[in-house]
N, CA, C and O atoms as a GROMACS GRO file, in nm:
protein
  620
    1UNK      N    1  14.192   6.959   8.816
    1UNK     CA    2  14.254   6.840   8.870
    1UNK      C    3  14.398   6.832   8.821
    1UNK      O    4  14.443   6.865   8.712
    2UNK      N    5  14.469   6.773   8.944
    2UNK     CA    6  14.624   6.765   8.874
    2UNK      C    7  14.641   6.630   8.882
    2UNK      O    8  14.605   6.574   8.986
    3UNK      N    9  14.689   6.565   8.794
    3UNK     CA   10  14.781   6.382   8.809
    3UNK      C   11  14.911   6.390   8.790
    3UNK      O   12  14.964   6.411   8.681
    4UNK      N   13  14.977   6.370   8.915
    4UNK     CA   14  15.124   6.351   8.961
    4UNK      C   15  15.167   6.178   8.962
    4UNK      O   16  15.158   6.091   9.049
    5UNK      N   17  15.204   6.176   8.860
    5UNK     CA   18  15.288   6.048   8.813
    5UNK      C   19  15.393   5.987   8.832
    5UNK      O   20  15.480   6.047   8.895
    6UNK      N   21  15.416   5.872   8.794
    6UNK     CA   22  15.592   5.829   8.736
    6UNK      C   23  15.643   5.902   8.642
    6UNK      O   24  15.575   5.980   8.576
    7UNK      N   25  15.742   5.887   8.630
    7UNK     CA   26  15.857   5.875   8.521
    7UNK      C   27  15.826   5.754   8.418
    7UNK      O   28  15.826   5.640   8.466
    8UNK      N   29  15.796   5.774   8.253
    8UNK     CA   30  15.812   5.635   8.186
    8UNK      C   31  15.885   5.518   8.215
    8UNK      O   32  16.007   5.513   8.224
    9UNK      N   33  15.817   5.438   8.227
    9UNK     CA   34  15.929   5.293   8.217
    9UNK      C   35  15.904   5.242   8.404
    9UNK      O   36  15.973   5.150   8.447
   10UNK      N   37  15.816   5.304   8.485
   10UNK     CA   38  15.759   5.309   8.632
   10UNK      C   39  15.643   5.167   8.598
   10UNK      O   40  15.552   5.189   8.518
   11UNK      N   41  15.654   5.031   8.660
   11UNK     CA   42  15.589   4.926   8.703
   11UNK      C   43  15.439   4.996   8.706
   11UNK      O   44  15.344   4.977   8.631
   12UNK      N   45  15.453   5.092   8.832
   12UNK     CA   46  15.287   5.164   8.869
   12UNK      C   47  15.247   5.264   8.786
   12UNK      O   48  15.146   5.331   8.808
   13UNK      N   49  15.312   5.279   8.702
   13UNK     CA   50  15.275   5.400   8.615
   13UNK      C   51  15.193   5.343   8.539
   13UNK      O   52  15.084   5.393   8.512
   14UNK      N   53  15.256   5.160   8.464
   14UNK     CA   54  15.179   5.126   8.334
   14UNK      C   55  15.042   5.086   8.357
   14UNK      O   56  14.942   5.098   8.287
   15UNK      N   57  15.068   5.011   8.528
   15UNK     CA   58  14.922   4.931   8.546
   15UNK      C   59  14.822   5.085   8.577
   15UNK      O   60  14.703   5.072   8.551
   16UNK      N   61  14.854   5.182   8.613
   16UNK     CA   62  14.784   5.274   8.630
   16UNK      C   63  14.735   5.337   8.527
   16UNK      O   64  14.627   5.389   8.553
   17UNK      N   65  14.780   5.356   8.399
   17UNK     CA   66  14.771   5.414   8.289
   17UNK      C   67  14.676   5.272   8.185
   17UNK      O   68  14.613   5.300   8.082
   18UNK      N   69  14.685   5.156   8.232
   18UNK     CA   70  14.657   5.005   8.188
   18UNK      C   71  14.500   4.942   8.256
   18UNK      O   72  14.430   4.851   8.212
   19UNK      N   73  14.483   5.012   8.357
   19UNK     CA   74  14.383   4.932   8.448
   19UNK      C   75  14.274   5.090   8.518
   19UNK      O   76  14.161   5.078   8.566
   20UNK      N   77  14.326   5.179   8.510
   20UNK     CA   78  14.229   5.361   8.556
   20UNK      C   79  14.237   5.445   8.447
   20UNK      O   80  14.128   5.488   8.411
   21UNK      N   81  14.326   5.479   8.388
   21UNK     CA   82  14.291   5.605   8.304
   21UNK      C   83  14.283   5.579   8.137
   21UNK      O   84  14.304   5.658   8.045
   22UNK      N   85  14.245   5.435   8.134
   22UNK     CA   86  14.250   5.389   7.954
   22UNK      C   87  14.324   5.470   7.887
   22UNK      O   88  14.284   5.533   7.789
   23UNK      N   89  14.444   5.477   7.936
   23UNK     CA   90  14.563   5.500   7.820
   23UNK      C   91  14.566   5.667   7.793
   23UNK      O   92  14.612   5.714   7.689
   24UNK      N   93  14.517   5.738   7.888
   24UNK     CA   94  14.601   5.901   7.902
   24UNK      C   95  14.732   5.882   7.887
   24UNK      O   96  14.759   5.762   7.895
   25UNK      N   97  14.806   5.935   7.873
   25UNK     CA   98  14.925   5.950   7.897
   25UNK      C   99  15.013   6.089   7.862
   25UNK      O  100  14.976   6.171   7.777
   26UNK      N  101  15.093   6.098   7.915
   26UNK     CA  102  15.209   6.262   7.846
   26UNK      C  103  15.182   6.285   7.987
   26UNK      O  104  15.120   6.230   8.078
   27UNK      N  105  15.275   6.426   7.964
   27UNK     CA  106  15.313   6.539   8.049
   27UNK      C  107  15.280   6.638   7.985
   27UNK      O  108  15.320   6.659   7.870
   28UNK      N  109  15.178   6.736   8.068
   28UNK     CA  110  15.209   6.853   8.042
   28UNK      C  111  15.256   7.010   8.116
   28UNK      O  112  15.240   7.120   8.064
   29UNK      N  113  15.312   6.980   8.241
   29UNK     CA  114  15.343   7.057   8.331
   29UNK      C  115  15.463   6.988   8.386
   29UNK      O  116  15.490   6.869   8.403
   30UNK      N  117  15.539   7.116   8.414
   30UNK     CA  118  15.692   7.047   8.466
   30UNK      C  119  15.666   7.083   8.624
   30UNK      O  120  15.701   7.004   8.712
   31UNK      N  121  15.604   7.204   8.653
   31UNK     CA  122  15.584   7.214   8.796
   31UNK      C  123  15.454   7.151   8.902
   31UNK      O  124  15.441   7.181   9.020
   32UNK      N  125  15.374   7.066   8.831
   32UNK     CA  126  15.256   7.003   8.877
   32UNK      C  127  15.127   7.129   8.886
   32UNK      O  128  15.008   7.098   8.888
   33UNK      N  129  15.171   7.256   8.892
   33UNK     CA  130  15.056   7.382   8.871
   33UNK      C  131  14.991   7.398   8.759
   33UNK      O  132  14.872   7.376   8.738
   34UNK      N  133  15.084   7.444   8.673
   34UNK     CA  134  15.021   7.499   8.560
   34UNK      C  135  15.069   7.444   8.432
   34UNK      O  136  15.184   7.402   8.416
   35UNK      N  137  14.965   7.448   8.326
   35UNK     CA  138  15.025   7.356   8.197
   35UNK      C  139  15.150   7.435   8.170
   35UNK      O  140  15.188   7.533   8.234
   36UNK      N  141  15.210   7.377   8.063
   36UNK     CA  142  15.321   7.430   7.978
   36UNK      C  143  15.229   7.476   7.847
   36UNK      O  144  15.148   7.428   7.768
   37UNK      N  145  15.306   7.619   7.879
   37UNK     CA  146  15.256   7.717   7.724
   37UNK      C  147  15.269   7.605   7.558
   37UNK      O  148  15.346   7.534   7.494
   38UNK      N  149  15.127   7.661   7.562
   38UNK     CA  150  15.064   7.589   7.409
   38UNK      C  151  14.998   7.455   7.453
   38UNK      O  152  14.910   7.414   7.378
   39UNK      N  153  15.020   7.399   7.535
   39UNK     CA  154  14.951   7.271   7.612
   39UNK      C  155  14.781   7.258   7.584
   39UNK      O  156  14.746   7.366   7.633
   40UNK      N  157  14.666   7.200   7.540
   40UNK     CA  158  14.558   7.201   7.552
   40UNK      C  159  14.532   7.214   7.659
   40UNK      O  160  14.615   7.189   7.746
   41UNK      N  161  14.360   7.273   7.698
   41UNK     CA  162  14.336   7.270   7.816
   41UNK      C  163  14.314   7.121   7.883
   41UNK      O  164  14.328   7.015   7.824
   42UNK      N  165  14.286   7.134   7.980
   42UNK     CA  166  14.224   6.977   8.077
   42UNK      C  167  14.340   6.965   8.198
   42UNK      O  168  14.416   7.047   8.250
   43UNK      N  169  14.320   6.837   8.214
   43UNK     CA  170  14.378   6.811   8.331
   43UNK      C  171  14.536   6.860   8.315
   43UNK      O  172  14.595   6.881   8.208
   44UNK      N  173  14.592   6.872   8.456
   44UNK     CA  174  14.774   6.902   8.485
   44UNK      C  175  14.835   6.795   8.497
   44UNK      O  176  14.824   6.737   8.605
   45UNK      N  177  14.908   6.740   8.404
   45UNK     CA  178  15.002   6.624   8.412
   45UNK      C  179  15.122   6.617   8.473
   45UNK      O  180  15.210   6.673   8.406
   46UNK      N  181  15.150   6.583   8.548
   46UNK     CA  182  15.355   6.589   8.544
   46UNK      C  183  15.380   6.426   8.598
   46UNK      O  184  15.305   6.328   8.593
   47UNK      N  185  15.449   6.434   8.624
   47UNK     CA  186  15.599   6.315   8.645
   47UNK      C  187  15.691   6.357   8.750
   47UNK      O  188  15.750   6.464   8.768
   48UNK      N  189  15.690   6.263   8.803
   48UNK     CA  190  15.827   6.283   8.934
   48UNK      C  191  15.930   6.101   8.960
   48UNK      O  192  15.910   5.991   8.908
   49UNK      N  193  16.000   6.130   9.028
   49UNK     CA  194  16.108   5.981   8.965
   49UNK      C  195  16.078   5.915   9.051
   49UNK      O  196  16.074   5.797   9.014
   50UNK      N  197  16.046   5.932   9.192
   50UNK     CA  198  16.033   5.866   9.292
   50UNK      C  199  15.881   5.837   9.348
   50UNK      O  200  15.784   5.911   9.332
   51UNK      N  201  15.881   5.706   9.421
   51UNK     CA  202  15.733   5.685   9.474
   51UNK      C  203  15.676   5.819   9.599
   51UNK      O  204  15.559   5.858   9.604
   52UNK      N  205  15.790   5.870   9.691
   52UNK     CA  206  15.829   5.913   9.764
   52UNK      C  207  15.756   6.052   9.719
   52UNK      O  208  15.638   6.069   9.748
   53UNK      N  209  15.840   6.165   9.636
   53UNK     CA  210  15.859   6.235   9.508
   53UNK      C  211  15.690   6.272   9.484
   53UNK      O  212  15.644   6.384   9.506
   54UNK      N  213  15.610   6.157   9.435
   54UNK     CA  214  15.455   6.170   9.408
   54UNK      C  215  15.402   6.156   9.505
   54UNK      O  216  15.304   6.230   9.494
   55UNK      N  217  15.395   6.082   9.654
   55UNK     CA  218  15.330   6.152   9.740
   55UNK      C  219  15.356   6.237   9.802
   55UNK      O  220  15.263   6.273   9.874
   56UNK      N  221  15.465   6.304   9.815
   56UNK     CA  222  15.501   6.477   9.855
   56UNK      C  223  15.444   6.549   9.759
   56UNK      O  224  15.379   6.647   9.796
   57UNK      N  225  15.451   6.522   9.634
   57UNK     CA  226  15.367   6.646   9.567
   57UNK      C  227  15.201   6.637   9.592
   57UNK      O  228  15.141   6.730   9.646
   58UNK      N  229  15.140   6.528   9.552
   58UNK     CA  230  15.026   6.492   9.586
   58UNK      C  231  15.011   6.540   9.735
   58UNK      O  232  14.920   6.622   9.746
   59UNK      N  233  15.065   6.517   9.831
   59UNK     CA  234  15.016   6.613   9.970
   59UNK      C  235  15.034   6.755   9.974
   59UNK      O  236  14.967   6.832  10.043
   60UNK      N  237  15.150   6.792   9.879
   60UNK     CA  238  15.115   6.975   9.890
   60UNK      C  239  15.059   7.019   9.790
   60UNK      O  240  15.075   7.140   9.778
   61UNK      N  241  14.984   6.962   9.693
   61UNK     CA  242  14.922   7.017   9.573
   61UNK      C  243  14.735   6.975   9.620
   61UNK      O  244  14.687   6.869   9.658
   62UNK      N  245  14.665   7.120   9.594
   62UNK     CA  246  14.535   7.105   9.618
   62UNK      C  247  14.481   7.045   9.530
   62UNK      O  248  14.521   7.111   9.434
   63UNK      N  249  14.424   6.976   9.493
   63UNK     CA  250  14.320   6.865   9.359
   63UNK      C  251  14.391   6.772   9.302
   63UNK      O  252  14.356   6.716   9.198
   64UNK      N  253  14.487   6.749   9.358
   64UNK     CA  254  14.614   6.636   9.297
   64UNK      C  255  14.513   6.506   9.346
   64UNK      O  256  14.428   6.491   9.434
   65UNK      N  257  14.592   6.396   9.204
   65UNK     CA  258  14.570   6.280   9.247
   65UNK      C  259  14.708   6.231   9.227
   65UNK      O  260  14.794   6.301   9.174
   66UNK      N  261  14.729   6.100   9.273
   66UNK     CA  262  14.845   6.053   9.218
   66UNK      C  263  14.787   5.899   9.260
   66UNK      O  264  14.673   5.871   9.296
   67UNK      N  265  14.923   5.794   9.243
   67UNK     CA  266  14.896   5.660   9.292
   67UNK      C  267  15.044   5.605   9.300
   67UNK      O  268  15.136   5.644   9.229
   68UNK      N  269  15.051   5.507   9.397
   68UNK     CA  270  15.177   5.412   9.479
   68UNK      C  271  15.137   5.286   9.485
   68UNK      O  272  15.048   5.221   9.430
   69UNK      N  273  15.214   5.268   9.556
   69UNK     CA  274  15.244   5.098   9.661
   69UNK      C  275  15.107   5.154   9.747
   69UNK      O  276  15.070   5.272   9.749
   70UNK      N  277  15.056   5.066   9.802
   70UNK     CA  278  14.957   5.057   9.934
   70UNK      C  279  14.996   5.119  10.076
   70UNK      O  280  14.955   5.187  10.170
   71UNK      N  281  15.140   5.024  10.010
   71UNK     CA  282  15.210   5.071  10.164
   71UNK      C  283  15.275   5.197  10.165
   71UNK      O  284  15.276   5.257  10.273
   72UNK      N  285  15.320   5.238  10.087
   72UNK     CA  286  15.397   5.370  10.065
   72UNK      C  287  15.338   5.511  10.069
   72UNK      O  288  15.397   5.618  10.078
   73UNK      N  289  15.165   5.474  10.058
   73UNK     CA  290  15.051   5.528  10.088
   73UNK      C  291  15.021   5.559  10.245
   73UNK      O  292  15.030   5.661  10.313
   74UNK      N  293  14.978   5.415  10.273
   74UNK     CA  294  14.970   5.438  10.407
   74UNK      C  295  14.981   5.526  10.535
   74UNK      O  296  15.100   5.539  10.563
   75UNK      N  297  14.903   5.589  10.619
   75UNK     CA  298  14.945   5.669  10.712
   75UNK      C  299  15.001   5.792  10.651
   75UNK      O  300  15.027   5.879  10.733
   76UNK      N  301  15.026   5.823  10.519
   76UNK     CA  302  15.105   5.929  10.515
   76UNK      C  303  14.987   6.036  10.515
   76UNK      O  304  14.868   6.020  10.488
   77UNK      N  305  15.074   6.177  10.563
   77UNK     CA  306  15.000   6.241  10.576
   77UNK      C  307  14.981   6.351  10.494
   77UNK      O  308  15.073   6.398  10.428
   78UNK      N  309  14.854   6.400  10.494
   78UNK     CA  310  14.804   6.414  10.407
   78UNK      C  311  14.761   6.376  10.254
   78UNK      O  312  14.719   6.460  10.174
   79UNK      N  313  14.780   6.206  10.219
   79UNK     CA  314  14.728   6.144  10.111
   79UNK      C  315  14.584   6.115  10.140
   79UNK      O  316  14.530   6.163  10.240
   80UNK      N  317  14.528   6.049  10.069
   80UNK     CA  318  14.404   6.021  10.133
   80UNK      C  319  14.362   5.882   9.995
   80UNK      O  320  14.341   5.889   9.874
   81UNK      N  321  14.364   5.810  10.058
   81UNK     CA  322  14.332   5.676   9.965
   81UNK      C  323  14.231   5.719   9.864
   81UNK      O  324  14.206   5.840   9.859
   82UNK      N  325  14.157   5.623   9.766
   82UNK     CA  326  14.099   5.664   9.653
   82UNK      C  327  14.037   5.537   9.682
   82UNK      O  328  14.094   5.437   9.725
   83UNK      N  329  13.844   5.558   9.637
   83UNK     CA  330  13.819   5.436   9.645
   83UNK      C  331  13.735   5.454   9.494
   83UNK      O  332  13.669   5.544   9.442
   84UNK      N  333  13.787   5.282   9.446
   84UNK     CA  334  13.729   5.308   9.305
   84UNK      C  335  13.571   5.190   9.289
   84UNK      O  336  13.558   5.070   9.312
   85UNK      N  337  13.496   5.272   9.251
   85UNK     CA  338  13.341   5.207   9.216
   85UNK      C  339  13.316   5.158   9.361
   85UNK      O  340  13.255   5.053   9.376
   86UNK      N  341  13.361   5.231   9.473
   86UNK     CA  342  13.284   5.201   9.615
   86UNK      C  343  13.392   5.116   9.674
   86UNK      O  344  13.368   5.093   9.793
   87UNK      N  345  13.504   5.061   9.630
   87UNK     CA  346  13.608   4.988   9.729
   87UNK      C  347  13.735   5.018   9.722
   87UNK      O  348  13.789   5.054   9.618
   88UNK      N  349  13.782   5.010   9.813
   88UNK     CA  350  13.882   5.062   9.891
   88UNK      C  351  14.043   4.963   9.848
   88UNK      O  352  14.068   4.843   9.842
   89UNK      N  353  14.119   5.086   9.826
   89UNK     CA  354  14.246   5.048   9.811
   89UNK      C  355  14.263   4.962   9.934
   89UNK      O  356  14.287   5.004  10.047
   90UNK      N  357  14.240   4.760   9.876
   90UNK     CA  358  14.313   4.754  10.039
   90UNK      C  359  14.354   4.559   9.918
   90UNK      O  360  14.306   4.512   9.815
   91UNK      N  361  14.442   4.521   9.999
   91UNK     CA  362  14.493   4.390   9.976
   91UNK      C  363  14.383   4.298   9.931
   91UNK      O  364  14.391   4.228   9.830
   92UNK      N  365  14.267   4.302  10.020
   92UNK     CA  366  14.191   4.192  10.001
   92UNK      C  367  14.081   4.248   9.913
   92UNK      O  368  13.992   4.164   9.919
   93UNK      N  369  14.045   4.338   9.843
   93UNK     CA  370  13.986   4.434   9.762
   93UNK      C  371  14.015   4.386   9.612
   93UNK      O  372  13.943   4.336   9.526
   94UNK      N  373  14.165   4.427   9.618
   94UNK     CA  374  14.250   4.388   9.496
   94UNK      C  375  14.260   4.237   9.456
   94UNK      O  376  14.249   4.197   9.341
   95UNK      N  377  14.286   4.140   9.590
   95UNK     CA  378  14.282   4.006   9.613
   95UNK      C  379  14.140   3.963   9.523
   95UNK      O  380  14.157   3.891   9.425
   96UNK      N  381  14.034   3.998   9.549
   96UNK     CA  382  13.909   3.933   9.485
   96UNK      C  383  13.835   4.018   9.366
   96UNK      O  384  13.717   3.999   9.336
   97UNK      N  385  13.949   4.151   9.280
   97UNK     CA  386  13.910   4.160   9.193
   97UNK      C  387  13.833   4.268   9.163
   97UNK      O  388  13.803   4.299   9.048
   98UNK      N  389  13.789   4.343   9.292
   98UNK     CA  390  13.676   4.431   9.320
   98UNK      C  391  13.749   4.557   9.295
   98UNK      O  392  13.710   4.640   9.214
   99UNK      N  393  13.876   4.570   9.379
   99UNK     CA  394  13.969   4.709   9.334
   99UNK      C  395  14.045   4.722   9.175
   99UNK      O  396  14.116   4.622   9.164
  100UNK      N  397  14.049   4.757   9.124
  100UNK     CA  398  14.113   4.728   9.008
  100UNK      C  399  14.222   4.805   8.958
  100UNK      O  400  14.266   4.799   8.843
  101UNK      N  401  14.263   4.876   9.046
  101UNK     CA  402  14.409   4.921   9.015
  101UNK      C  403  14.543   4.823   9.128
  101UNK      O  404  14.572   4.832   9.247
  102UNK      N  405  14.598   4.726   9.002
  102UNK     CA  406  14.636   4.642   9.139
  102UNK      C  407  14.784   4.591   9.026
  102UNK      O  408  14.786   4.624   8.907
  103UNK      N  409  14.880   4.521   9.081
  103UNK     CA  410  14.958   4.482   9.013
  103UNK      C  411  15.054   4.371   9.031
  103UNK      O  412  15.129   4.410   9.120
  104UNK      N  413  15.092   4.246   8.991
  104UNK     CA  414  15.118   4.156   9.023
  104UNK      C  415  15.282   4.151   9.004
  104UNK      O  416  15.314   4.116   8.891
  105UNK      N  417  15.398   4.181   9.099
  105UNK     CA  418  15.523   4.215   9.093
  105UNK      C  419  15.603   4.068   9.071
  105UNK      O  420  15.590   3.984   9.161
  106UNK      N  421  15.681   4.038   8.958
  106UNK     CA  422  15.788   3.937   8.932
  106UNK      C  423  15.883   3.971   8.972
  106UNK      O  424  15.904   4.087   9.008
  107UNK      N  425  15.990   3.851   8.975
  107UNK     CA  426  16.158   3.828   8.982
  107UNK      C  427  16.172   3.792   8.854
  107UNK      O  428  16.083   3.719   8.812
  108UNK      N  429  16.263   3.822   8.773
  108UNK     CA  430  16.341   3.741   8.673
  108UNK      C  431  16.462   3.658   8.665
  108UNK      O  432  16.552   3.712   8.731
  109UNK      N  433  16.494   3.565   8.619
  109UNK     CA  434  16.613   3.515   8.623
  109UNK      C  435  16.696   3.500   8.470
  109UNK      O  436  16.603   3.488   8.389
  110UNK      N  437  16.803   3.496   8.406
  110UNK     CA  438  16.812   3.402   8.319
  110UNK      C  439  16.846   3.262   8.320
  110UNK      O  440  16.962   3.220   8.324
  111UNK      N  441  16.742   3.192   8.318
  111UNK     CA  442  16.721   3.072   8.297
  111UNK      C  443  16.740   3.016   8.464
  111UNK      O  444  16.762   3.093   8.558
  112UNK      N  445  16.724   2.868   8.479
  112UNK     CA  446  16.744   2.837   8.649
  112UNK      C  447  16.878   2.872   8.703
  112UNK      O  448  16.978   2.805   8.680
  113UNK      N  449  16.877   2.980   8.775
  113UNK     CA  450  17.030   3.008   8.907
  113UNK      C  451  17.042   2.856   8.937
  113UNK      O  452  16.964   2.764   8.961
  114UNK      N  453  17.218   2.878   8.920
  114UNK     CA  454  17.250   2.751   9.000
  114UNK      C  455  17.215   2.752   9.126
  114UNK      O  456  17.185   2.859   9.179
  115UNK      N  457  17.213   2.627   9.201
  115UNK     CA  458  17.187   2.622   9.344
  115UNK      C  459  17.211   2.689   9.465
  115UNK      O  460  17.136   2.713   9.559
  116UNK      N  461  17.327   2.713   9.446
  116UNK     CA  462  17.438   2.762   9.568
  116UNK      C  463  17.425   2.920   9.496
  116UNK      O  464  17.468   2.996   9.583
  117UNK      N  465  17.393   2.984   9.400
  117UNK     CA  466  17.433   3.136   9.340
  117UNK      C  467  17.363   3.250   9.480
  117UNK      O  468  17.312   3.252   9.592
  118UNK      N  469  17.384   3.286   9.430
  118UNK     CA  470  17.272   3.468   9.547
  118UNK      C  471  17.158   3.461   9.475
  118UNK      O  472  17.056   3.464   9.543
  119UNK      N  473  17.137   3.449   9.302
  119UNK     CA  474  16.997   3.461   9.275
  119UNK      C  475  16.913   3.408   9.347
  119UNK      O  476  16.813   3.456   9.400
  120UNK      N  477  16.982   3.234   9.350
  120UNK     CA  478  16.898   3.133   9.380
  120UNK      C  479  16.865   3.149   9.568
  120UNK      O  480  16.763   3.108   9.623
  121UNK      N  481  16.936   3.190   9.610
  121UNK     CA  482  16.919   3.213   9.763
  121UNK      C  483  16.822   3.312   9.803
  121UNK      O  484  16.737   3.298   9.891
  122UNK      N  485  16.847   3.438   9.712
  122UNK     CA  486  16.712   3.567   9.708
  122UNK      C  487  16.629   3.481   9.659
  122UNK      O  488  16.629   3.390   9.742
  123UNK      N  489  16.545   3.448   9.558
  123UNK     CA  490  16.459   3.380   9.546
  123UNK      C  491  16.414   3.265   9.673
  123UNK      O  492  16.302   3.270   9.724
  124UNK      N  493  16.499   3.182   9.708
  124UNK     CA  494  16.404   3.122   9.832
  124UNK      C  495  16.376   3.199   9.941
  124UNK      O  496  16.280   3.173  10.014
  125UNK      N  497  16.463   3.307   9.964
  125UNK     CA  498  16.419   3.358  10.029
  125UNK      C  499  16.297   3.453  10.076
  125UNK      O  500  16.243   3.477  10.184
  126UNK      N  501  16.281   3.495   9.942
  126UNK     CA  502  16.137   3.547   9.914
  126UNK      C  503  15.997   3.462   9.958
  126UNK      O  504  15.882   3.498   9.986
  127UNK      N  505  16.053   3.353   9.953
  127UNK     CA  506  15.936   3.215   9.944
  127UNK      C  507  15.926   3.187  10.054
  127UNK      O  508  15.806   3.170  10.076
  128UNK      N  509  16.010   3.163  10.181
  128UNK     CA  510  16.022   3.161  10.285
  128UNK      C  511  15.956   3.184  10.410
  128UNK      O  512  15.891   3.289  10.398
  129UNK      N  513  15.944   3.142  10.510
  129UNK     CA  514  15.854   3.284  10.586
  129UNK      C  515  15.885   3.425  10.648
  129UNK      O  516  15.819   3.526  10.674
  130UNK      N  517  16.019   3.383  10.659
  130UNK     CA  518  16.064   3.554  10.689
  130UNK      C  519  16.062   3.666  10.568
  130UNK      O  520  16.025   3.782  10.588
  131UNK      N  521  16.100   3.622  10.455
  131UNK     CA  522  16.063   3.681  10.368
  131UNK      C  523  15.900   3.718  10.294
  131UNK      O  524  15.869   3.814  10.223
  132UNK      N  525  15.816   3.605  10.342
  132UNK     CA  526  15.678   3.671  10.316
  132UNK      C  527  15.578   3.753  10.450
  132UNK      O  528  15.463   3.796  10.454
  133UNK      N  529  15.692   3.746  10.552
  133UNK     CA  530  15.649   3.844  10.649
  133UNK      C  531  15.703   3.948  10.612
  133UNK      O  532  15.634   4.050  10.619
  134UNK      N  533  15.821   3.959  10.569
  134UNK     CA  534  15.844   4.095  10.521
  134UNK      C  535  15.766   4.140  10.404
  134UNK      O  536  15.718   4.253  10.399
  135UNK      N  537  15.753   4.063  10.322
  135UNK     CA  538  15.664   4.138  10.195
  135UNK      C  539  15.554   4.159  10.266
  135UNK      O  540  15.522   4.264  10.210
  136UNK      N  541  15.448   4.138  10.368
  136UNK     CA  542  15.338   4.126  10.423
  136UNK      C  543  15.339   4.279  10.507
  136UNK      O  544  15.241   4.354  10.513
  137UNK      N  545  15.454   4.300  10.560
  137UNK     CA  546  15.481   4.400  10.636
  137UNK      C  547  15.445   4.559  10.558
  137UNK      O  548  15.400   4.660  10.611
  138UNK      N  549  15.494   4.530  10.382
  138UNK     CA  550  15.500   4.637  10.316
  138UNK      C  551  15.328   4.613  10.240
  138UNK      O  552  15.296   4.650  10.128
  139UNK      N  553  15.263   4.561  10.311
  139UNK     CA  554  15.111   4.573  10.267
  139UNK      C  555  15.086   4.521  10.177
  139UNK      O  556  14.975   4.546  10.128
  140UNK      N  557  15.193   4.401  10.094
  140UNK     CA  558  15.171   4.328  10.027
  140UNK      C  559  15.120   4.191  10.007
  140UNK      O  560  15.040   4.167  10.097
  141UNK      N  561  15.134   4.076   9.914
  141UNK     CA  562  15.049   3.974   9.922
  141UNK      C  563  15.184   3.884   9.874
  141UNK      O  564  15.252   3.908   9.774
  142UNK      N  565  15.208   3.762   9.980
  142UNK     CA  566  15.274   3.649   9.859
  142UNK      C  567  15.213   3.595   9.789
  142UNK      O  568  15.105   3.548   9.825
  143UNK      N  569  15.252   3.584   9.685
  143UNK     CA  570  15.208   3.481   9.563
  143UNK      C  571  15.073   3.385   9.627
  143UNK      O  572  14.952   3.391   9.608
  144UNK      N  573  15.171   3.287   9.718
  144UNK     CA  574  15.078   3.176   9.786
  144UNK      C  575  14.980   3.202   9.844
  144UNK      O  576  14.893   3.115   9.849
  145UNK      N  577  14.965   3.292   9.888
  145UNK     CA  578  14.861   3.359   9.964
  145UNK      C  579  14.729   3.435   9.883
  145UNK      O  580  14.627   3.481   9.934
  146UNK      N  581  14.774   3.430   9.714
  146UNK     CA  582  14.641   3.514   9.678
  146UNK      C  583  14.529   3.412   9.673
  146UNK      O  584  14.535   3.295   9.710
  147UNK      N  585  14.432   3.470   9.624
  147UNK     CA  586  14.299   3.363   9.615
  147UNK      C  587  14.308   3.346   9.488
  147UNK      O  588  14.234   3.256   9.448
  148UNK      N  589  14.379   3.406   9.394
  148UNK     CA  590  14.403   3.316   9.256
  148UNK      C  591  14.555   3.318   9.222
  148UNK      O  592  14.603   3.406   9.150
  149UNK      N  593  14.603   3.253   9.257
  149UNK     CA  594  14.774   3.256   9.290
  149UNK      C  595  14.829   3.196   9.131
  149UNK      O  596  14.943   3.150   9.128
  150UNK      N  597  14.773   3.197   9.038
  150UNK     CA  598  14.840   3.153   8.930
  150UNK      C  599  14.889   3.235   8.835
  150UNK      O  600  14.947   3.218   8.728
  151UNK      N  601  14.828   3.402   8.946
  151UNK     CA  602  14.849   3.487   8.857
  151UNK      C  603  15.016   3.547   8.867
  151UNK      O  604  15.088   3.620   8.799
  152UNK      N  605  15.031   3.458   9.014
  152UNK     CA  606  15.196   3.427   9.018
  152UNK      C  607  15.284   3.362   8.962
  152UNK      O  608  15.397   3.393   8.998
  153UNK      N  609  15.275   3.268   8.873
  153UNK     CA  610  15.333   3.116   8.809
  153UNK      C  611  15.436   3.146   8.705
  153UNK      O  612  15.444   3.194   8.592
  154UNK      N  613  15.494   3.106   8.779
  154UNK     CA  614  15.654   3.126   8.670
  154UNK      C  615  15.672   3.063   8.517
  154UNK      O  616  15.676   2.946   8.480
  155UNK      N  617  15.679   3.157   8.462
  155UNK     CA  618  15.733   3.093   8.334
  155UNK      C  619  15.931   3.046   8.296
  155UNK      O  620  15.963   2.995   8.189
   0.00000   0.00000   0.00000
């Protein structure tokens, strides 16, 4: 088996490494084939920088796994979804708890944007409905929309 990854410091890398593989972690292959000399045996590790990046390797590598966005998944060809304990990578899966590789994406600010700033305008806009049709579009969930939405709540 090969696992084609992030790069450290990757959002999907931690919940993946946090919520599926109880804390594997490293590299041990720079080309996704074969370990690097002196490497223990087991699985082929590598890293690539882009979401993009890991499902191109994951489609030309035979026994690869890797993991993304939902959407970034999607349709592509030659990936092939992963279903964990019988359910299926899908929104409403993750939504009630059943999928468990899933991840809940923030904005940050420092402290409240003034009114009139761009922070403060990206932010409503997110909230919005054109903006949660667009997040909806990329196979995602707004906040408002989960069935436990507090796991959205701003601090």
């Amino acid at each position: 088996m090969r696992l084609i990854s992030r790069n450290p410091g990757s959002g999907t890398r931690a919940a993946f490494q946090r919520r599926v593989l109880a804390g594997e972690r490293g590299c041990n292959s720079d080309d996704c084939q074969t370990r690097d000399p002196g490497s223990p045996a087991g699985v082929v590790r590598c890293a690539r920088d882009s979401t993009d990046a890991v499902l191109r390797t994951v489609a030309a590598t035979p026994g690869a796994m890797g993991y993304s966005e939902l959407g970034a998944a999607a349709n592509r060809k030659g990936v092939v979804s992963i279903r964990i304990n019988g359910h299926a990578a899908t929104v409403a899966d993750a939504d009630h708890g059943t999928y468990p590789f899933w991840e809940t994406e923030f904005g940050y600010t420092y402290g409240e944007p003034p009114a009139e700033s761009l922070a403060a305008s990206f932010l409503r806009y997110l909230t919005n409905q054109v903006g949660a049709d667009i997040i909806r579009a990329h196979a995602d969930r707004p906040c408002a929309e989960l069935a436990n939405p507090q796991l959205c709540h701003t601090t």
